[in-house]
Structure formats: C-alpha cells, structure tokens
N, C-alpha and C positions, 0 to 999 in steps of 0.2 A: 314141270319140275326143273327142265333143267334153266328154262327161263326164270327161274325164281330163286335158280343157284345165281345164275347168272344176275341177277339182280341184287342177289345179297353179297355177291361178289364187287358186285358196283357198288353201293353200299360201302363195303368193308373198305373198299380203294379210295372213295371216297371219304371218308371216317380218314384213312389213311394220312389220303391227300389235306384234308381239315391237320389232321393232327402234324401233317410234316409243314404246314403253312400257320399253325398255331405254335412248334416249336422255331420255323422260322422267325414267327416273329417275336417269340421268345427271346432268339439267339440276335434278333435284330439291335429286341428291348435290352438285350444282353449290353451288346455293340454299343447300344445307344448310350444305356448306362455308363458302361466304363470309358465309350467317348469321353460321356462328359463328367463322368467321375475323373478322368485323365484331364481334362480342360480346366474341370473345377481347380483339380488338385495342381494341373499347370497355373491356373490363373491365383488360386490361392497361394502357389509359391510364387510368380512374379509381384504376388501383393504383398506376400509375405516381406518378399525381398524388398518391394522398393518401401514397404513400410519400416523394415531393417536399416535400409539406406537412408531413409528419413530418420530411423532414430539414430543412425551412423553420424550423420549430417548433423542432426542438432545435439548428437554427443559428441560432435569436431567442432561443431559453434559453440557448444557451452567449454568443450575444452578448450578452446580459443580465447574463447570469453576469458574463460577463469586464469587462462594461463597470459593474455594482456593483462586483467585485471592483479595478478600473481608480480607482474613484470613492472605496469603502472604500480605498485603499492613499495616493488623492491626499490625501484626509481623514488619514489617520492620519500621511504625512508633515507636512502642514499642522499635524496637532496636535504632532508631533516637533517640528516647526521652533518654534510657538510656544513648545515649552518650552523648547528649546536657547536661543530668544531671551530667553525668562525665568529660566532661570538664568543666561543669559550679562551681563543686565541687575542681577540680584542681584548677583554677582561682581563687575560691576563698579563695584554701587554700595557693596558692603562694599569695595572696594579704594579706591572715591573716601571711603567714613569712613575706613578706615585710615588714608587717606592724609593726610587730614583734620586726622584725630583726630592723626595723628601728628605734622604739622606746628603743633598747638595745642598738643602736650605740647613739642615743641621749641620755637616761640613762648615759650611759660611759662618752659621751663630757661632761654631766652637773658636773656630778662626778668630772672629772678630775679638770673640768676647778677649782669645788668648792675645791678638795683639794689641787692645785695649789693655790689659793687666800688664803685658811688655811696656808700653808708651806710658802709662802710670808711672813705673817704675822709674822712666827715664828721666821724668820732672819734678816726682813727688816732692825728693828730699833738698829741689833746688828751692822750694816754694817757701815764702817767710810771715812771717806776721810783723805788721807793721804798727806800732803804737808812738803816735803825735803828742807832744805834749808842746803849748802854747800859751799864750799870754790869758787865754781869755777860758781854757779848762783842755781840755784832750780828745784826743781822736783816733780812729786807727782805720785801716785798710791791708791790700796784700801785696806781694810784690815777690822775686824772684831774681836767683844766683845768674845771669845771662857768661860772666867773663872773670877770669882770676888770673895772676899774678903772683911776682912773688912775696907781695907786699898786701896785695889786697884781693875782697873778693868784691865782683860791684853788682848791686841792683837795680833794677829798670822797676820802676813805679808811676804812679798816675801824679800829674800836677797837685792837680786838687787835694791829694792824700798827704800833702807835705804840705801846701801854703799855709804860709805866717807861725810853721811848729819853731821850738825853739831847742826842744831835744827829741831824737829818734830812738826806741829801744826794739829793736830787731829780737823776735823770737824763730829758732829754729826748728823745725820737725822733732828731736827731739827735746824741745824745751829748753834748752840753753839759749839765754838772753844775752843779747852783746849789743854796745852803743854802738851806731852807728853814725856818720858823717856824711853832712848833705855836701854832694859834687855841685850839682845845678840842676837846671833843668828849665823848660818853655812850656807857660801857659798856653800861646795857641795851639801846641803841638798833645798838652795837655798829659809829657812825660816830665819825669823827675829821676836823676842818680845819685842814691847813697853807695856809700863803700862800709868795709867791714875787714877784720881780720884777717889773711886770708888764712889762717889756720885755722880758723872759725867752721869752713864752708867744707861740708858734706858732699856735697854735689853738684856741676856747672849743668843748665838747661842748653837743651842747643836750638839754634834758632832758624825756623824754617824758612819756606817760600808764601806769603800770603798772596800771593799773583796767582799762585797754581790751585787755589780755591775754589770750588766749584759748589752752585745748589744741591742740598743733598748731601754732601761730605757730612761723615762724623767727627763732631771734635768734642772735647772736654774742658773745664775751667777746672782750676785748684785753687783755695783760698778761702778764706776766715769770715765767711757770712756772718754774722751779728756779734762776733766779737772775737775775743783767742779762745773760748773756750769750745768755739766748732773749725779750731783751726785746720787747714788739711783735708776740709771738704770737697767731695769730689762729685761733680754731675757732666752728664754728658747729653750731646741734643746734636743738634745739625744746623748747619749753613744754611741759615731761613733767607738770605740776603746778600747780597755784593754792592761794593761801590753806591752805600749808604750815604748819605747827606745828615747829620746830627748836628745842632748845637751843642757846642761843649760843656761838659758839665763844671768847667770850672770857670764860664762867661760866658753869657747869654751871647754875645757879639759874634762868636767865634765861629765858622762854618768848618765842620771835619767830616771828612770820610772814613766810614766807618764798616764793619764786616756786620752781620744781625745774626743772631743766634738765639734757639729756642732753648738753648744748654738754662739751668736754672741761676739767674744770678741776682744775689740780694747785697744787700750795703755791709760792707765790709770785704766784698769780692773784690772791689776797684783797683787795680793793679796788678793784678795778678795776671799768672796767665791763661790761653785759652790755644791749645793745642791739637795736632790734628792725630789721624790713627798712628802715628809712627813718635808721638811723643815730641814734637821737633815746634817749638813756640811761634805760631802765627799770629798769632796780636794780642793785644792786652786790654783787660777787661776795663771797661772804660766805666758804663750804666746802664740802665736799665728803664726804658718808658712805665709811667707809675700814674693809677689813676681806674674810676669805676667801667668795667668793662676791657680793659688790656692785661694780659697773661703773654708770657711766653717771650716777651720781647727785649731783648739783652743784647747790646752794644761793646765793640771794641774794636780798639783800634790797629790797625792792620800791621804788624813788624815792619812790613817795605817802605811802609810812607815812614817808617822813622830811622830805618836804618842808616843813611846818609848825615843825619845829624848825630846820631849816636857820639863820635869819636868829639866834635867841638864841646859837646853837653859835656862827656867824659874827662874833657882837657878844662873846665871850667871857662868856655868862650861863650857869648851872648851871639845867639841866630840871626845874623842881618838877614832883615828880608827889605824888599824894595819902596820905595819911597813917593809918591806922584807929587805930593804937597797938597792933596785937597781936603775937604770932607765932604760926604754923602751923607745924602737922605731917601729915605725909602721912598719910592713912587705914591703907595699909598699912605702916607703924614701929609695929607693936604692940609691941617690946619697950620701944623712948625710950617709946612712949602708956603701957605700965602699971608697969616698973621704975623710969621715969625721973620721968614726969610723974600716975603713981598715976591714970589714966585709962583708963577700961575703957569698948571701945567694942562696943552691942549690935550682935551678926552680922549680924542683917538689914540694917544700912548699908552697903552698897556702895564708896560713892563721896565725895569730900567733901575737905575739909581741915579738919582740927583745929585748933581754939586750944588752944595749950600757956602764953599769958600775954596777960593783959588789962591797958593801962598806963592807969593810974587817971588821970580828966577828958580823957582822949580821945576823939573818933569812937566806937567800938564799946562804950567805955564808959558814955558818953550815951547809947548807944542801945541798952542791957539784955543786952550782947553778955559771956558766962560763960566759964572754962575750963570744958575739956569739951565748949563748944559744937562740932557740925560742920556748917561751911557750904556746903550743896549747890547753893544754887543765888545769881543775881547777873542782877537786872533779866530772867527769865525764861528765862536761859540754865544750862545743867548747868554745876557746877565740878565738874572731874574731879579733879584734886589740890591742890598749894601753888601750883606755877608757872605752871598756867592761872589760881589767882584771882589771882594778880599780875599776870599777861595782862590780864586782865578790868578788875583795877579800873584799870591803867595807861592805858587808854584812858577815863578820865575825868581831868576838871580839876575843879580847886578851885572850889568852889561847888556843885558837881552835887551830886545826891540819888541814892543807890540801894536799892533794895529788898534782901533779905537772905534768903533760907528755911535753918533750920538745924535741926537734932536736938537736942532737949535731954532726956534720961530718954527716948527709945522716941518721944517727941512731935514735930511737926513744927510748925516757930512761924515766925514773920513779923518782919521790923523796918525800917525806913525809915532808912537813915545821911547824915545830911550832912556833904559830906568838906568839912571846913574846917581842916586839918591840912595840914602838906606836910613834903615830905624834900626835898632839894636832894642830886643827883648829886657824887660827890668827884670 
C-alpha cells in the first residue's frame, strides 16, 4: 500500500515535474515569443525607420529637386524678364532714333523748304523778262536787277539773248514794261548789259560766291521758260557738275566753263539766274543739252568767271584779250591738214592743235613758233584741241608770259611767248 502511495506519489511529482517543464517551456515559448516579438518589433522599427529615412531621403531629394528645379525656373524667368527688358529697351530705343532721326529729317525739310521761300524772296522781284526785237522777227529770254544807281538800274543777261536785237522791252514781276538800253556785252564770255530806269527797279539780286559750290548743293533758276506768259518760274535741282567745259551757245568756237545743274531749264530761261539756298546769284543760266535720251542737263555760267569783266562791259569798253597771230586747226581735220594746208601730221600725235598760219612780227612769230607746228601743251597743262588752247590762253592778260611744248618733225620743243598783242571783242 504504501509502495503504491509511494508510487502515485512518484507519479503525481512526476506529472508535477512534466507539467513544471511543460509550463517551463511555456514561459521559455513565452520568452521566445516576446524575444522575438521584441526583435521583430525592434527590427520592424529599425525598418520602419530607415524605410522613414529612405522616404525622408527621397522626400529631401525630391524637395531638392523641386526646390532647384523652383530655383532653376525663378532664374530662367529672371533671365526671360531680363531679355524681354532688353529688347523691350532696344525697341524703344530704336523707336526714340526713329523718332528722332525722324523729327531731324523733318527739322531739315522744314528748314530748307523755309530758307528756299526766304532766297526766293530775295531774287524773285529782281528777275525780268527779256523781249528781242530785230531785223529778222523777235525773241526773248531772262535776265535780272544785279546793281542800281541813281540813274539807273542794270541787267546781266546771256549774249546770245540780245545779238543783232534792235530794241529791248523789259518786263517786270509785276508786269510793268519799260524799254530798256543795251550797255555791251562779249560773245565769248556769252554776257550782255542793259540798263533801265532806276525808278523802275523793285529789287537788286545780290551776287554770291560760285567758287564755294560744291556737288550736291541746292540751287534754283528763276525765269520765263517758253515765253512771258510762265514768267517767274521757279525750279529747283542740285549742283550735278563743277568746272564744266561747254561750247557756247552763242558760237560753236567758243570753249566755257560752266557749273551743270539738274534744276529744270527750258528756252527762254537763258539769262536768268540760278541761285543757291541763301538767294545770293551764282551763275547764269546759260543752256541746256537737248536730244533723244538726255534729261536733266542745264548749263550756266559761273558769276566768278564774269565778275572781273563786269565793270568794263558796264563802262561800255571791248574785253582785250590776248593775241599769238596764228590760226589753228584741229589735230583730227586731217583732210583741211594735208589737201588744204599740205600738213602731214606723224600718227604717234594724239592730241594738240595745229597751226595752219603764222602772222609775221607777232607773239608766236617772235617766239620760233612754224606752220606745221602742234601745240600740246600751255604753262604745264594738256591742249586737247583749238577751243581748249583758246580756253587756255583766254585766261591770261596782256603782259603775261607762257610756256609752249609743241611737235615739230616727230620732236618735242619748248618756247617761252609774251603776249603783248591783243584783239578787242566786236
């Protein structure tokens, strides 16, 4: 019995022992669990976290991002702006030149047009109409008041507009007609002077500087294109030309220097004058090249090259000009040079004028000057034919000296002339 207490007692200890190594290892499983529920739950928050940090990380890159991206966009509009400002700045500084520019080009029109209407003014009422009357029917042209007195008032006109008239009837701006008196005047110079009343005269012209002329300058002509009844016409153009070479219009022969202007000038212009912006008379209208294909091309003659003769024409005295004793012939008249005048000129000469007569104890005679000879050149300048060395020596006076280069047999010689000879204008 009591071996089987004793046995159930073992038993029960053992049951015991089972059940305190069963809740051991309960309390193990216990352990174990919350071990690794604590590890879990540690390793799930260090996941947690650096998964946190990861979206920390890429929510500090994207806020990086976004906030370069933020920064790049404030920058590139900043640089927008500054160019919209900088072209907007450009535009409006080309619109302030345009604007500029443009109220300086209108400045200028208004200017000109006003001191064009001043210089008008200043010669209008000096300017006349000229009516010819002659043996063979009538004629007319223009001409103007340059000088008054107490006796007289006088005009400067074109040769050509008075040769062979036998009465002159001057009409004035306002239409009051008065005879006029021829002074004189020179064909090669291609001027004429009448006089008039001088209580007649409305207005003197004043007479400028044609030296001080330059290409480009504005000038105007005044004067009676096709007859008296466009008297007082007025056009304006520009200094197409300087130190012109023309034959004269009142003889083929004559060589003059003349000013070119694109101002409009038609027949009955001829004498008049042709002025620059200040109204102050630079030359006088001379002609006009005429023919299919030329426009624009209007001729006069320069005030300087006549003012010097002015006061002798005015005194009724004849222009001496200088004398050689020869006569010329043109380089190229080789039939007058060898059928007419038995003168054979070697080819290699170009240029020059020929003597066809040498008048014995003249100028050129004294000075060893031959038929045959040709004269090329004159104080260092080329003679291109007859009517340039007429040019040439015309602008010397009696008493001067000139040098001479001329061909004689293929040679080229020298000679020193003193002009003490003259001719007096008819």
């Amino acid at each position: 019995m009591e071996e089987k207490d004793k046995n159930v007692k073992k038993e029960v200890e053992e049951e015991k022992i089972i059940d305190a190594e069963i809740i051991e290892e309960k309390d193990i499983d216990k352990e174990e669990k919350t071990i690794d529920k604590k590890e879990i739950n540690e390793e799930e928050k260090i996941i947690d976290k650096e998964e946190k940090n990861i979206d920390n990380e890429e929510k500090n890159s994207n806020n990086s991002f976004f906030k370069s991206k933020i920064f790049l966009s404030i920058i590139m509009f900043l640089l927008g702006a500054l160019i919209m400002y900088g072209l907007i700045m450009a535009s409006n500084k080309g619109l302030l030149i345009q604007k500029v520019t443009s109220e300086n080009i209108k400045t200028t029109t208004v200017e000109e047009e006003s001191d064009l209407k001043t210089a008008i003014n200043n010669v209008y009422e000096a300017t006349v109409y000229i009516n010819v009357s002659s043996r063979i029917g009538s004629s007319s042209g223009s001409g103007f008041i340059y000088k008054k007195d107490d006796d007289y008032g006088y005009i400067l006109t074109n040769y050509h507009v008075i040769k062979d008239g036998t009465k002159y009837l001057v009409t004035l701006t306002d239409n009051t007609e008065v005879e006029a008196t021829l002074i004189s005047g020179d064909e090669y110079y291609d001027i004429a002077i009448l006089k008039i009343d001088a209580d007649k005269v409305k207005k003197v012209a004043t007479l400028g500087n044609s030296s001080n002329l330059e290409l480009g300058d504005t000038v105007f002509t005044v004067g009676a294109p096709f007859g008296k009844e466009y008297m007082g016409t007025i056009t304006k153009g520009i200094v197409s030309g300087v130190n012109r070479m023309l034959s004269s219009e009142g003889s083929g022969s004559y060589l003059t220097e003349v000013i070119q202007t694109d101002a409009s000038i038609n027949s009955g212009n001829s004498g008049g004058p042709i002025c620059n912006i200040k109204g102050e008379v630079v030359g006088i209208t001379s002609s006009k090249l005429m023919g299919n294909g030329i426009e624009g091309m209007g001729f006069a003659i320069p005030i300087n090259s006549i003012i010097p003769i002015i006061d002798s024409i005015e005194n009724g005295k004849k222009i001496e000009r200088p004398y050689l004793g020869i006569q010329l012939v043109n380089l190229t008249n080789t039939f007058m040079l060898q059928y007419y005048y038995g003168i054979k000129i070697n080819d290699d000469v170009e240029f020059g004028a020929v003597i066809s007569y040498v008048e014995e104890g003249k100028s050129a005679d004294e000075a060893g000057l031959e038929l045959g000879d040709v004269i090329v050149d004159m104080d260092g300048e080329k003679v291109e034919d007859t009517q340039h060395f007429q040019y040439l020596l015309y602008k010397h006076k009696i008493g001067d000296k000139i040098k001479i280069k001329y061909y004689r047999n293929n040679k080229l010689l020298e000679t020193t002339i003193e002009l003490k000879d003259s001719i007096k204008n008819e």
